[in-house]
matplotlib code that plots the C-alpha trace (Angstrom):
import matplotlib.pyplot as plt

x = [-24.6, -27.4, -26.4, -28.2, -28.7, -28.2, -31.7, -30.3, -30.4, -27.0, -28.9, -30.6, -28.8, -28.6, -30.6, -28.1, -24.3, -24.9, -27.4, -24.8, -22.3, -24.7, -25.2, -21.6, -21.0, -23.8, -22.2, -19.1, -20.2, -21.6, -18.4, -16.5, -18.6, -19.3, -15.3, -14.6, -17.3, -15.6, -12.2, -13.2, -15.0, -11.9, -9.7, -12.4, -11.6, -8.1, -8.3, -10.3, -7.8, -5.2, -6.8, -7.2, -3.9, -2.4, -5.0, -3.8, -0.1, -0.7, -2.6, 0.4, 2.6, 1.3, 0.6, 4.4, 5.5, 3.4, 4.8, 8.5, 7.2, 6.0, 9.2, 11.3, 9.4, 9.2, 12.9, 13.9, 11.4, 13.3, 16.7, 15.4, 14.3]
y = [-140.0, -138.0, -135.2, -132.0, -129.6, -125.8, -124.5, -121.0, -119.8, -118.6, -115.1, -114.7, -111.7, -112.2, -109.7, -109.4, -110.1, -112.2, -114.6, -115.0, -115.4, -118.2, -119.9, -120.1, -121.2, -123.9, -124.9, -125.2, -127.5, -130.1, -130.3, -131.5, -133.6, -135.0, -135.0, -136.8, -139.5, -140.1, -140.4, -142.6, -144.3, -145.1, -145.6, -148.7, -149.9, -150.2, -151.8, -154.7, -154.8, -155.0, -157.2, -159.8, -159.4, -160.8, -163.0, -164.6, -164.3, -166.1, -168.5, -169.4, -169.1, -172.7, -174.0, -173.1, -175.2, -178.3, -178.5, -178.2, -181.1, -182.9, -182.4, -183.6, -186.0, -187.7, -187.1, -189.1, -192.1, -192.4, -192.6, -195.0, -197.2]
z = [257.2, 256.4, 253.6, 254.2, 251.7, 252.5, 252.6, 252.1, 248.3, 247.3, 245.9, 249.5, 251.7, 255.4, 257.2, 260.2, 260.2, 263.6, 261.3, 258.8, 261.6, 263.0, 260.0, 259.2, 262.6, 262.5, 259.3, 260.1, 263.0, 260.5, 258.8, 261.3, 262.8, 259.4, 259.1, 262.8, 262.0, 258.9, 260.6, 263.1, 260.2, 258.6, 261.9, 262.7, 259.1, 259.6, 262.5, 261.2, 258.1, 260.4, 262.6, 259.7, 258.2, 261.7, 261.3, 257.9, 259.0, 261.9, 260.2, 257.3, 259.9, 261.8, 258.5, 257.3, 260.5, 260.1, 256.3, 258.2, 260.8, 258.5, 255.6, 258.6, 259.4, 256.0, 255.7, 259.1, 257.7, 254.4, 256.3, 258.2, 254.9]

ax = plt.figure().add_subplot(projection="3d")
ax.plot(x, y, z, "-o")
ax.set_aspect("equal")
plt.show()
């Protein structure tokens, strides 16, 4: 995101109340496009988390079953010895 600087000087008058209007306007336009790229920003960011924490759950969730498999496993081959 490129950060503009206001290149007004806070001591400089507007000479019309339209080019103040248009400048606050114009400025208020930045904002919230500034303000929706950082939303969507942070809605892609959650995504991905979200996307990895299934990720990881499905991942210790098969690993959780082979360790039952194989528990059951080991159990059924000491009964049978």
């Amino acid at each position: 995101m490129d950060k503009q600087t206001n290149k007004r000087s806070f001591l400089e008058v507007y000479s019309s109340e339209e080019e103040e209007t248009a400048d606050v306007n114009k400025l208020q336009e930045e904002f919230e496009n500034e303000s929706t790229l950082s939303t969507e920003s942070m809605d892609s960011e959650s995504a991905d988390f979200n996307n990895n924490v299934a990720l990881r759950l499905e991942i210790s969730f098969y690993v959780y079953l082979q360790i039952c498999a194989l528990v059951s496993f080991n159990k059924s081959v000491m009964k049978i010895t």
